[in-house]
PDB file of N, CA, C and O in Angstrom:
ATOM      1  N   UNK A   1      39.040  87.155  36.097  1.00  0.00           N
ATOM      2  CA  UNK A   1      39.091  86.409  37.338  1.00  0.00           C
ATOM      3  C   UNK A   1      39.491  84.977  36.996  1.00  0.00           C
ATOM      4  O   UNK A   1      39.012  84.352  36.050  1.00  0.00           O
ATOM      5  N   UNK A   2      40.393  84.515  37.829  1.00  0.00           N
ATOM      6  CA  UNK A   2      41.029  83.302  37.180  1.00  0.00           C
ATOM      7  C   UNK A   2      40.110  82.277  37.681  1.00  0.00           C
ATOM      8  O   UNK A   2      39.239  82.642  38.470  1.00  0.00           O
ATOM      9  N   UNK A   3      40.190  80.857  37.284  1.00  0.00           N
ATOM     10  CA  UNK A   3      39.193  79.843  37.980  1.00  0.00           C
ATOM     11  C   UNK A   3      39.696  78.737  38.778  1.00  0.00           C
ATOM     12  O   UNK A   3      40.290  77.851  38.164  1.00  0.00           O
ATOM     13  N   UNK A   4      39.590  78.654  39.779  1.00  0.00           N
ATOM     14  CA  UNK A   4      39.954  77.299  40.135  1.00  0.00           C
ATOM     15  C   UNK A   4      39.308  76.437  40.003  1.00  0.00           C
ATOM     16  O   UNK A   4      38.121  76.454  39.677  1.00  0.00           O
ATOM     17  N   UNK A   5      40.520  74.775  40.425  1.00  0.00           N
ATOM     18  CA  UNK A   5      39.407  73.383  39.838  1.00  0.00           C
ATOM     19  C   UNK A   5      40.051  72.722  41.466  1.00  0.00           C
ATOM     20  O   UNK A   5      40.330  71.529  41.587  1.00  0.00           O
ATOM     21  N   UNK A   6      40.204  73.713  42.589  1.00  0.00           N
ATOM     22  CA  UNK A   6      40.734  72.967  43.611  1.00  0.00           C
ATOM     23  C   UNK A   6      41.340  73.939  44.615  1.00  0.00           C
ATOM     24  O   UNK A   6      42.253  74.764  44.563  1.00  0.00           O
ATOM     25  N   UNK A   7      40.228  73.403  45.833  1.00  0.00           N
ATOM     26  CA  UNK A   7      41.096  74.658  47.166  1.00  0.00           C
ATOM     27  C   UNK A   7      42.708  74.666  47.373  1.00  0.00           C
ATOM     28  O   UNK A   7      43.470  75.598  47.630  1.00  0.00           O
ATOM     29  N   UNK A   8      42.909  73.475  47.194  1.00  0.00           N
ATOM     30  CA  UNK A   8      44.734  73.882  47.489  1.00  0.00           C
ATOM     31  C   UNK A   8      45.230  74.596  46.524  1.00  0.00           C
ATOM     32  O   UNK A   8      46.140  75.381  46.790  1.00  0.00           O
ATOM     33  N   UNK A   9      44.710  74.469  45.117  1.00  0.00           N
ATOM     34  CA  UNK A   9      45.361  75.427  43.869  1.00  0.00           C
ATOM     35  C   UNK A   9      45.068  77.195  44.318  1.00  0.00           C
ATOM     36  O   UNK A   9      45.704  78.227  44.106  1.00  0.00           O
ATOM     37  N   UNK A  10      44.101  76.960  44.850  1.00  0.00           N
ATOM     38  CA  UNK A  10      43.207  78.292  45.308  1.00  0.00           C
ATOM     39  C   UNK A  10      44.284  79.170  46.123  1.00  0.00           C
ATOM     40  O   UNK A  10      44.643  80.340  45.989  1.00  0.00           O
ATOM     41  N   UNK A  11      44.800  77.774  47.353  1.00  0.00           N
ATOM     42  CA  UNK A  11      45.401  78.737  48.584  1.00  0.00           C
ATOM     43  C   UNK A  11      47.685  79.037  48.385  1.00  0.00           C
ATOM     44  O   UNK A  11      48.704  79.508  48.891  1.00  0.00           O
ATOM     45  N   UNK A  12      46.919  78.073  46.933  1.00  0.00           N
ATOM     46  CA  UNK A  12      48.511  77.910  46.799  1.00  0.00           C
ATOM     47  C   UNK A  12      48.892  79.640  46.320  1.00  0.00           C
ATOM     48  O   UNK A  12      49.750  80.420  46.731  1.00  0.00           O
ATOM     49  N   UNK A  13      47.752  79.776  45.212  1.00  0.00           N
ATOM     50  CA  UNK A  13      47.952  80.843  44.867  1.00  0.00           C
ATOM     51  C   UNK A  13      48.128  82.540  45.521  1.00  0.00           C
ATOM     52  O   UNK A  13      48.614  83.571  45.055  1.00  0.00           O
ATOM     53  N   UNK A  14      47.448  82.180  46.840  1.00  0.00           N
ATOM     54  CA  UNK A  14      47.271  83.226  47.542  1.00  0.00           C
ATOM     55  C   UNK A  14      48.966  83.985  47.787  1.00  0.00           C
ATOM     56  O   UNK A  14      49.078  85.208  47.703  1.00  0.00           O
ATOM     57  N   UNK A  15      50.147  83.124  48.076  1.00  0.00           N
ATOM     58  CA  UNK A  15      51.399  83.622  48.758  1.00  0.00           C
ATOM     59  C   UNK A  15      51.945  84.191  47.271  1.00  0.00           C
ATOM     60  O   UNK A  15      53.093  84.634  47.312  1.00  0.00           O
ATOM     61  N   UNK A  16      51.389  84.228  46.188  1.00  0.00           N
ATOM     62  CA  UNK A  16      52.020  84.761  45.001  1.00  0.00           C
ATOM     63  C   UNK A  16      51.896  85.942  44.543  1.00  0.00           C
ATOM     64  O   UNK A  16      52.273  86.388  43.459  1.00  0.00           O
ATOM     65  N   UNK A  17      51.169  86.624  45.682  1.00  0.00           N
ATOM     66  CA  UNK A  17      50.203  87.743  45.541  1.00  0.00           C
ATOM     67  C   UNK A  17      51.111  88.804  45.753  1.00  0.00           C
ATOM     68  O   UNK A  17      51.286  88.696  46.966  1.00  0.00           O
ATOM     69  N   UNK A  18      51.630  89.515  45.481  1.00  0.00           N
ATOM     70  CA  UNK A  18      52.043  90.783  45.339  1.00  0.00           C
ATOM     71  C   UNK A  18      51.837  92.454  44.949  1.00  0.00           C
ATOM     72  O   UNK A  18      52.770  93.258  44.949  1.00  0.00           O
ATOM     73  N   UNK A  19      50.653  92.735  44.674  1.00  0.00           N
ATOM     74  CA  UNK A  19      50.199  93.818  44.784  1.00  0.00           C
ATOM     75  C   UNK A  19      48.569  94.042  45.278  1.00  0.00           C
ATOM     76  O   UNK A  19      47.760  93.115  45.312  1.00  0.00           O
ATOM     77  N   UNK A  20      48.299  95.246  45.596  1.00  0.00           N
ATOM     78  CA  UNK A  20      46.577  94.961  46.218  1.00  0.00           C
ATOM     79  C   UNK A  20      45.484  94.580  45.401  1.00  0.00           C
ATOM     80  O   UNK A  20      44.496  93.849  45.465  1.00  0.00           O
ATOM     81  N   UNK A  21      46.118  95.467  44.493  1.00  0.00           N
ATOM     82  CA  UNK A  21      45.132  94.509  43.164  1.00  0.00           C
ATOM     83  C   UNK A  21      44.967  92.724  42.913  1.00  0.00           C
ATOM     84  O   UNK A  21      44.003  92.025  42.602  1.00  0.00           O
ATOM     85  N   UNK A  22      45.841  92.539  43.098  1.00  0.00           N
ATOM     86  CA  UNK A  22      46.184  90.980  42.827  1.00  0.00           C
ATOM     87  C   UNK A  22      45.539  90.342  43.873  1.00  0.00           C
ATOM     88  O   UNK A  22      44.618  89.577  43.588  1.00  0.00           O
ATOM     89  N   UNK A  23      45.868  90.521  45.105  1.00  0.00           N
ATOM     90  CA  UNK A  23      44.958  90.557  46.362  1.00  0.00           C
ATOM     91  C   UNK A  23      43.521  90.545  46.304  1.00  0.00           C
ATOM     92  O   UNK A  23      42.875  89.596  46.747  1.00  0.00           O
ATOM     93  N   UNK A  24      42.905  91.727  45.691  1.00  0.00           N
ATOM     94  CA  UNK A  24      41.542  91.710  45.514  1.00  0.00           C
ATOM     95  C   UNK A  24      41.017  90.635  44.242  1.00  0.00           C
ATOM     96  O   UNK A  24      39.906  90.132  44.074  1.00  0.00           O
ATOM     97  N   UNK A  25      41.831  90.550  43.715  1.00  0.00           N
ATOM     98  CA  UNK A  25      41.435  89.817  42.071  1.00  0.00           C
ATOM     99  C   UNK A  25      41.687  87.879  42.412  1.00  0.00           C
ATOM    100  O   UNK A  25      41.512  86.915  41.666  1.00  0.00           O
ATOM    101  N   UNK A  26      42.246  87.985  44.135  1.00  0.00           N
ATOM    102  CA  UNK A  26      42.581  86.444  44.301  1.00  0.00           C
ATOM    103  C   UNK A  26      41.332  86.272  45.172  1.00  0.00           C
ATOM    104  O   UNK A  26      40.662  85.253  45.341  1.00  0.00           O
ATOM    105  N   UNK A  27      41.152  87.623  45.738  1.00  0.00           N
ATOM    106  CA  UNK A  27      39.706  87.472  46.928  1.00  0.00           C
ATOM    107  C   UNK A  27      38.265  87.496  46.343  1.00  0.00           C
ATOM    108  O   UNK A  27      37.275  87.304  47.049  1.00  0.00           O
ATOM    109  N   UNK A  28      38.206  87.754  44.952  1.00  0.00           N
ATOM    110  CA  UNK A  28      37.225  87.563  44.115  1.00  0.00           C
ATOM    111  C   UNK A  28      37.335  86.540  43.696  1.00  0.00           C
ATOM    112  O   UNK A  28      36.256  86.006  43.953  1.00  0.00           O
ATOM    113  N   UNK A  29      38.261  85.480  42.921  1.00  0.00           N
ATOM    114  CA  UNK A  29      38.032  84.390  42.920  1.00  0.00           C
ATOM    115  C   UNK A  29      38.036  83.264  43.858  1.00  0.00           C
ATOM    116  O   UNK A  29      37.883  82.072  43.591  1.00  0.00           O
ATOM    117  N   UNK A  30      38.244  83.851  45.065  1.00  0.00           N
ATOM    118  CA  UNK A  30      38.068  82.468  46.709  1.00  0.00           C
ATOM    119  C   UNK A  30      36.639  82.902  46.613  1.00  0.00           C
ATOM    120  O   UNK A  30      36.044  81.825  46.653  1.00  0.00           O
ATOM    121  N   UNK A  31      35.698  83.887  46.506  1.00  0.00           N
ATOM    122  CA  UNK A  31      34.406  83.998  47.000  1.00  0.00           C
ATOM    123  C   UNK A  31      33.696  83.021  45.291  1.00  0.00           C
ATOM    124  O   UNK A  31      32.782  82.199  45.244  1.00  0.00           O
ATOM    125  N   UNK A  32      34.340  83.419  44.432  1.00  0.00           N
ATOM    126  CA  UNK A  32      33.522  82.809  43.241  1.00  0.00           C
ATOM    127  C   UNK A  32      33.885  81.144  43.522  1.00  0.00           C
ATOM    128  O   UNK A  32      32.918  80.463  43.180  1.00  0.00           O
ATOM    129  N   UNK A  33      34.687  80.557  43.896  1.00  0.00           N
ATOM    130  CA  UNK A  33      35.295  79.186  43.899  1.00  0.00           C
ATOM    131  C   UNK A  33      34.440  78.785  44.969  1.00  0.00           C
ATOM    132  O   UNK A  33      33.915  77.709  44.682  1.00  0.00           O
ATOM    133  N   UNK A  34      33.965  79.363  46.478  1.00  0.00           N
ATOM    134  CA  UNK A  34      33.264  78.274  47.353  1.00  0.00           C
ATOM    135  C   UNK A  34      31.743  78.982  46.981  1.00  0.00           C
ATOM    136  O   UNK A  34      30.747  78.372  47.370  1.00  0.00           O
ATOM    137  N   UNK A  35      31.617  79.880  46.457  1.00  0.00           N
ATOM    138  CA  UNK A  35      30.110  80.231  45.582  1.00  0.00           C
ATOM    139  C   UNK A  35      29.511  79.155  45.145  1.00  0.00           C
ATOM    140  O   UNK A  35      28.494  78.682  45.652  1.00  0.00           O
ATOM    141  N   UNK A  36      30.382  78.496  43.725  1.00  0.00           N
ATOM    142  CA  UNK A  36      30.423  77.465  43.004  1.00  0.00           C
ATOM    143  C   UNK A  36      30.171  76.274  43.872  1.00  0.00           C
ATOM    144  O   UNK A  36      29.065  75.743  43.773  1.00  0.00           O
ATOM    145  N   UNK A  37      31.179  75.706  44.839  1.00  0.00           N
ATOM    146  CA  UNK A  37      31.262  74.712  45.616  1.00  0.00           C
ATOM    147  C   UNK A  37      29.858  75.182  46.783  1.00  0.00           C
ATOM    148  O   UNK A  37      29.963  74.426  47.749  1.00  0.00           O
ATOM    149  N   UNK A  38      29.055  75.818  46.916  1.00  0.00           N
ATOM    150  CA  UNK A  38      28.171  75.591  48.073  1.00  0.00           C
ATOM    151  C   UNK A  38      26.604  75.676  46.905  1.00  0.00           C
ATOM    152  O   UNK A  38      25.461  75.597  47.357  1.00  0.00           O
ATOM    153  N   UNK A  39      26.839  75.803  45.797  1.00  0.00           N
ATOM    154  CA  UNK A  39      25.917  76.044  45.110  1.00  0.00           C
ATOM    155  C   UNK A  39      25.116  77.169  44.759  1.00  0.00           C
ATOM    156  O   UNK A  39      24.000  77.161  44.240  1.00  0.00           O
ATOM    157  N   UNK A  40      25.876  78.217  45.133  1.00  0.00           N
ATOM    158  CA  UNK A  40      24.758  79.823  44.695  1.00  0.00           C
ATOM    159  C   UNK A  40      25.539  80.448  44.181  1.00  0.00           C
ATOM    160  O   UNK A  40      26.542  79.827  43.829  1.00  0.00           O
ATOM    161  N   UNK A  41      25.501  81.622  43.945  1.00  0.00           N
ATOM    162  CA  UNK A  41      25.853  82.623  42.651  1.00  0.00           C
ATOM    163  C   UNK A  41      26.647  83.500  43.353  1.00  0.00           C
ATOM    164  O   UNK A  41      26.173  83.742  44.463  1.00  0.00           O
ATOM    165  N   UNK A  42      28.205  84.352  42.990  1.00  0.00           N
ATOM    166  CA  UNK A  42      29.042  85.121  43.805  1.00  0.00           C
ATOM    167  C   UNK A  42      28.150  86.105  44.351  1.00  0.00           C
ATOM    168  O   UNK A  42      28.290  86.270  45.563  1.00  0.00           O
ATOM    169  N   UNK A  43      26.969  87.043  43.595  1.00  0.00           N
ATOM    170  CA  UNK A  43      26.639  87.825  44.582  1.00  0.00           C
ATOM    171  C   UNK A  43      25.899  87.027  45.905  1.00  0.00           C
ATOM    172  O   UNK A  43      26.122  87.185  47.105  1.00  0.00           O
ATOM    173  N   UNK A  44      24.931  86.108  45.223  1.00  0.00           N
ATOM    174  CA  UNK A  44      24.601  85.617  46.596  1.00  0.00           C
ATOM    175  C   UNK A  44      25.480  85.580  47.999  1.00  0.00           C
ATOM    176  O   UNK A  44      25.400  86.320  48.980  1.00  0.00           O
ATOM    177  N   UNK A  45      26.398  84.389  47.724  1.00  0.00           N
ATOM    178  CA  UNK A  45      27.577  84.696  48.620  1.00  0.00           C
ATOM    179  C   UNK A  45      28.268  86.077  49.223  1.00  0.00           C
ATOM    180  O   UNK A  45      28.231  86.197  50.448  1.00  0.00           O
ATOM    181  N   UNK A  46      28.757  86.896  48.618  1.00  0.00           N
ATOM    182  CA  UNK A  46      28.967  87.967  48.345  1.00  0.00           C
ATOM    183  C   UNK A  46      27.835  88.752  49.759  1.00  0.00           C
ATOM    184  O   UNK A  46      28.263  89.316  50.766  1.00  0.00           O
ATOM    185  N   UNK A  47      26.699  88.586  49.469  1.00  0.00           N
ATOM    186  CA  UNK A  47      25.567  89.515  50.787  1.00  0.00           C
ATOM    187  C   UNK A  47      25.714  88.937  51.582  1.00  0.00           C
ATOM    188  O   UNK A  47      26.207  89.455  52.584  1.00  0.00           O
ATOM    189  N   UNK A  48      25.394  87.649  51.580  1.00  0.00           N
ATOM    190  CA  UNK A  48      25.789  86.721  52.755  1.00  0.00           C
ATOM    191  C   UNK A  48      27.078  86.785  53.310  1.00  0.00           C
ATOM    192  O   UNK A  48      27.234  85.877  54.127  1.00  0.00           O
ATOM    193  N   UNK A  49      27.852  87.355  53.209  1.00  0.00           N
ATOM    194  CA  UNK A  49      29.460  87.448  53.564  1.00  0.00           C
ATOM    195  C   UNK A  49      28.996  88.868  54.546  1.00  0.00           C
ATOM    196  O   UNK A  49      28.691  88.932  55.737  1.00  0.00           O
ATOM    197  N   UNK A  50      29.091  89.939  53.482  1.00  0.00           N
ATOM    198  CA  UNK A  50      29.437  91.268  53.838  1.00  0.00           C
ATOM    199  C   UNK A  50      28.172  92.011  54.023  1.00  0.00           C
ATOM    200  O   UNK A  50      28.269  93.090  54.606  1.00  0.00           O
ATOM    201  N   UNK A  51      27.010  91.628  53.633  1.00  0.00           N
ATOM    202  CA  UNK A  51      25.817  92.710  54.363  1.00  0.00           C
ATOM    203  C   UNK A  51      24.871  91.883  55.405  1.00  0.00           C
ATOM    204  O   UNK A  51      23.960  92.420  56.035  1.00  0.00           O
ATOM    205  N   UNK A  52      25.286  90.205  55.519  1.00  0.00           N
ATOM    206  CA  UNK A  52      24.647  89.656  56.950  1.00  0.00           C
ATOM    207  C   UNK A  52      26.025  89.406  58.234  1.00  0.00           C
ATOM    208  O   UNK A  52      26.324  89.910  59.316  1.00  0.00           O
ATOM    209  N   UNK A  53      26.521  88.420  57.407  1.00  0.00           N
ATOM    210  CA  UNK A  53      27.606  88.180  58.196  1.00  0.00           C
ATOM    211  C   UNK A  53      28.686  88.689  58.874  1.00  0.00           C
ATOM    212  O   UNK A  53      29.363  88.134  59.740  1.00  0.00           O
ATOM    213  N   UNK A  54      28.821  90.095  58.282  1.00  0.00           N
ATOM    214  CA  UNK A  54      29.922  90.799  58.827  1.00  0.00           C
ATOM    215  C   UNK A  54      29.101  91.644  59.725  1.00  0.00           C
ATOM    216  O   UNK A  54      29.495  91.423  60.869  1.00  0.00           O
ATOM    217  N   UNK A  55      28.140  92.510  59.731  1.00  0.00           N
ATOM    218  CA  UNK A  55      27.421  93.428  60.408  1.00  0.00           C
ATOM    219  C   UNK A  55      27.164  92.375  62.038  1.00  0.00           C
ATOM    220  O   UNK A  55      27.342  92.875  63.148  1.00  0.00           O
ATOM    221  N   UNK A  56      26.809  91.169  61.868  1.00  0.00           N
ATOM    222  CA  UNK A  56      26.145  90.663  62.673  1.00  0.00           C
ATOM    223  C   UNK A  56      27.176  89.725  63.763  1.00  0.00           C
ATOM    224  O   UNK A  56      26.817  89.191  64.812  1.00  0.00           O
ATOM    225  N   UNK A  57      28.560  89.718  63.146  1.00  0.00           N
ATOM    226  CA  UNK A  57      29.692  89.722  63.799  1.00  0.00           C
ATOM    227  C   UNK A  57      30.668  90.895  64.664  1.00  0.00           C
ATOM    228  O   UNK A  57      31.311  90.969  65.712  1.00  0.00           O
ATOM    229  N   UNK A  58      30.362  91.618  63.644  1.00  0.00           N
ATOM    230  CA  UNK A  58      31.020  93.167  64.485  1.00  0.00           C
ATOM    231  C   UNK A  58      30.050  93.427  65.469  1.00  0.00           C
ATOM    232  O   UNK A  58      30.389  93.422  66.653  1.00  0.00           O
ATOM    233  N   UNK A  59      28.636  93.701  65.065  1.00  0.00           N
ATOM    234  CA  UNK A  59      27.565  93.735  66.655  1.00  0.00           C
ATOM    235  C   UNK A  59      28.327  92.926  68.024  1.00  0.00           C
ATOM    236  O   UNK A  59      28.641  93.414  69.110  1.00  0.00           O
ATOM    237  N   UNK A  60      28.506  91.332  67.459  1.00  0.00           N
ATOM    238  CA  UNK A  60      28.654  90.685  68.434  1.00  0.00           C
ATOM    239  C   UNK A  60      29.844  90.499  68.893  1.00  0.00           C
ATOM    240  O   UNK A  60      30.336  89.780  69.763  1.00  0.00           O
ATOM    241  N   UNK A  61      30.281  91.383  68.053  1.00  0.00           N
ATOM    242  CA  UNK A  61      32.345  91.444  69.004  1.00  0.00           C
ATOM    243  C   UNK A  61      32.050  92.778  70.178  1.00  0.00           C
ATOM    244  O   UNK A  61      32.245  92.781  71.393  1.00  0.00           O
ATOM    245  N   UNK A  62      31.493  93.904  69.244  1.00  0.00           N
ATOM    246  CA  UNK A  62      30.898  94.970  69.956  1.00  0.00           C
ATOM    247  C   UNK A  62      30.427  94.604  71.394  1.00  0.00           C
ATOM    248  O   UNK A  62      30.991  95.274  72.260  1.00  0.00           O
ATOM    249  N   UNK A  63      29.505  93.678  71.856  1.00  0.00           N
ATOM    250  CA  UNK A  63      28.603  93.116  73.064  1.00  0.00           C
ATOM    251  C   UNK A  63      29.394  92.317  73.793  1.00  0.00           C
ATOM    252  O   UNK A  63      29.301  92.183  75.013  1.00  0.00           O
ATOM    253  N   UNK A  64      30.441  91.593  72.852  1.00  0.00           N
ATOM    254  CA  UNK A  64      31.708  91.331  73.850  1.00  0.00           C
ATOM    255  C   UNK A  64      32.224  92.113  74.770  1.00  0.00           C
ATOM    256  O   UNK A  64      32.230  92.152  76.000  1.00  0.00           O
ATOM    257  N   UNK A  65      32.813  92.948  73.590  1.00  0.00           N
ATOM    258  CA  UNK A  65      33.405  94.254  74.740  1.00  0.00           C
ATOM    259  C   UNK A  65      33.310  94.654  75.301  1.00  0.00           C
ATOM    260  O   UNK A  65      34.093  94.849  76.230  1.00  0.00           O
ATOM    261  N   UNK A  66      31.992  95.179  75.092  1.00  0.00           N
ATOM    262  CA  UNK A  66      31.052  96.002  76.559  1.00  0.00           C
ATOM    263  C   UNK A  66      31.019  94.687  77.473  1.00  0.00           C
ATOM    264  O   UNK A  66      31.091  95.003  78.661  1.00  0.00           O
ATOM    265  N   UNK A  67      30.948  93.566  77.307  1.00  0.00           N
ATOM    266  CA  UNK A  67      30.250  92.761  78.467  1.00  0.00           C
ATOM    267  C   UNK A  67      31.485  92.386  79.390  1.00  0.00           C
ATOM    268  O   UNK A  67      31.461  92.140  80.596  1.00  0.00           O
ATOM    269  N   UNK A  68      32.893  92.408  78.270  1.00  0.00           N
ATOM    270  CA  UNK A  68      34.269  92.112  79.454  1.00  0.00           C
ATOM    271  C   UNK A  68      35.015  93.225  79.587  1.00  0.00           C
ATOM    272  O   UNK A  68      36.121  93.025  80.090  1.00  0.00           O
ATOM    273  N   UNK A  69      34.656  94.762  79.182  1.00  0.00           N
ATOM    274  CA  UNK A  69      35.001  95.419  80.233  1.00  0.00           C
ATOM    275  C   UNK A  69      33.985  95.536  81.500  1.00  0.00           C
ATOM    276  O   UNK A  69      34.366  95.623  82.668  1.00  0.00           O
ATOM    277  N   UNK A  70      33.026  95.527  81.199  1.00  0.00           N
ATOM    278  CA  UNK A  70      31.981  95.708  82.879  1.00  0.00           C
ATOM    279  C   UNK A  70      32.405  94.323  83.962  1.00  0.00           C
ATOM    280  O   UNK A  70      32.129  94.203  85.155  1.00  0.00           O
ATOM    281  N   UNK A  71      33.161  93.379  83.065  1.00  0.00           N
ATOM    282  CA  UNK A  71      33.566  92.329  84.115  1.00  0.00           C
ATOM    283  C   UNK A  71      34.454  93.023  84.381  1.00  0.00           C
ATOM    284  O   UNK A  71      34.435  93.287  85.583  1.00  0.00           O
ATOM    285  N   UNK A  72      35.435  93.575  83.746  1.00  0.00           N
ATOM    286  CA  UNK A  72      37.400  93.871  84.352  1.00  0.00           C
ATOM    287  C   UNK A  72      37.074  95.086  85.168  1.00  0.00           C
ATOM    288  O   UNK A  72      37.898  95.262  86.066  1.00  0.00           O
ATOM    289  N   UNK A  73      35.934  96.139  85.108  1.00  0.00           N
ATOM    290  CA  UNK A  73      36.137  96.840  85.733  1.00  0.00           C
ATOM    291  C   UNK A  73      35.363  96.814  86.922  1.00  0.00           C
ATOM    292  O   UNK A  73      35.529  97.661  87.799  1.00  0.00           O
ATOM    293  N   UNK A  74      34.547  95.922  87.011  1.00  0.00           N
ATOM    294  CA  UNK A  74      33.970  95.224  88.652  1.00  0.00           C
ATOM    295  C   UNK A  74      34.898  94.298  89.014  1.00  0.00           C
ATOM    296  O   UNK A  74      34.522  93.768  90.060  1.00  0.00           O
ATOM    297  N   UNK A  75      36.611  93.569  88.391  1.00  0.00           N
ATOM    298  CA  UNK A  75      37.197  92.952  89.015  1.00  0.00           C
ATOM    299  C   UNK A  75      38.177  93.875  89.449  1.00  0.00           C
ATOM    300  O   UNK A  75      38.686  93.613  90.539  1.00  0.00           O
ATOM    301  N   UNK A  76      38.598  94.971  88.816  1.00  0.00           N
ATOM    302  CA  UNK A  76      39.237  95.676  89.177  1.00  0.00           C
ATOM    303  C   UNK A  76      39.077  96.910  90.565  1.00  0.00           C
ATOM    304  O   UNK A  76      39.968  97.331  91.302  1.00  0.00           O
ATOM    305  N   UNK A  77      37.325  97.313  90.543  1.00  0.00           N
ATOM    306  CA  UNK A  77      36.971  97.471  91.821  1.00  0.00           C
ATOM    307  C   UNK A  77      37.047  96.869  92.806  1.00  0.00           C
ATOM    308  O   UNK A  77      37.272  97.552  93.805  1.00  0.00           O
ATOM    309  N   UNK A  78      36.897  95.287  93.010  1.00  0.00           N
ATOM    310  CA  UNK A  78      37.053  94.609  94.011  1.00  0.00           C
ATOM    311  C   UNK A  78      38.303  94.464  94.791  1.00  0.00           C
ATOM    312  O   UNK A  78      38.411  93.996  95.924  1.00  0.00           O
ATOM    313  N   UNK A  79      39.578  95.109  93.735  1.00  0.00           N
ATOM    314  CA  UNK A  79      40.651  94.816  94.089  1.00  0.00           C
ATOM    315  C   UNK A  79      41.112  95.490  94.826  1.00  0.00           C
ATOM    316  O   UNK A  79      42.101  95.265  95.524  1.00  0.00           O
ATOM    317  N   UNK A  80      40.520  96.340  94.787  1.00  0.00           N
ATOM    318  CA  UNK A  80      41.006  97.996  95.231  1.00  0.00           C
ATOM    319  C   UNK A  80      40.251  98.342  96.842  1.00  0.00           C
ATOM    320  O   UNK A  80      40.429  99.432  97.385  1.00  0.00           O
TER     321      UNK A  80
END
């Protein structure tokens, strides 16, 4: 995993990316680089990403949905 000493080196690197591997091996070092920069350890980050933050975002895209179709389809009754 390569290291950075700087987010722009970080994001420069991202458009150089050419296979999925490389991809995953650039997305392991963006999580180890603001790991470093917020002060905790990649797995820390790492749970905090993908077993709080993502679950608890998809819920709440989920409750979106349901909540603006029951609007579109009581605006769409009214129309009618």
């Amino acid at each position: 995993m390569k290291k950075y000493k700087s987010a722009a080196e970080l994001y420069s690197d991202l458009f150089q990316q050419n296979s999925i591997n490389n991809f995953f091996n650039w997305c392991c070092s963006c999580i180890d680089f603001y790991a470093h920069k917020l002060g905790c350890t990649y797995e820390e980050l790492n749970i905090y990403l993908f077993v709080i933050l993502e679950p608890v975002l998809i819920l709440f895209l989920f409750g979106l949905l349901i909540y603006k179709s029951k609007q579109y389809s009581s605006l769409k009754k009214a129309r009618i």
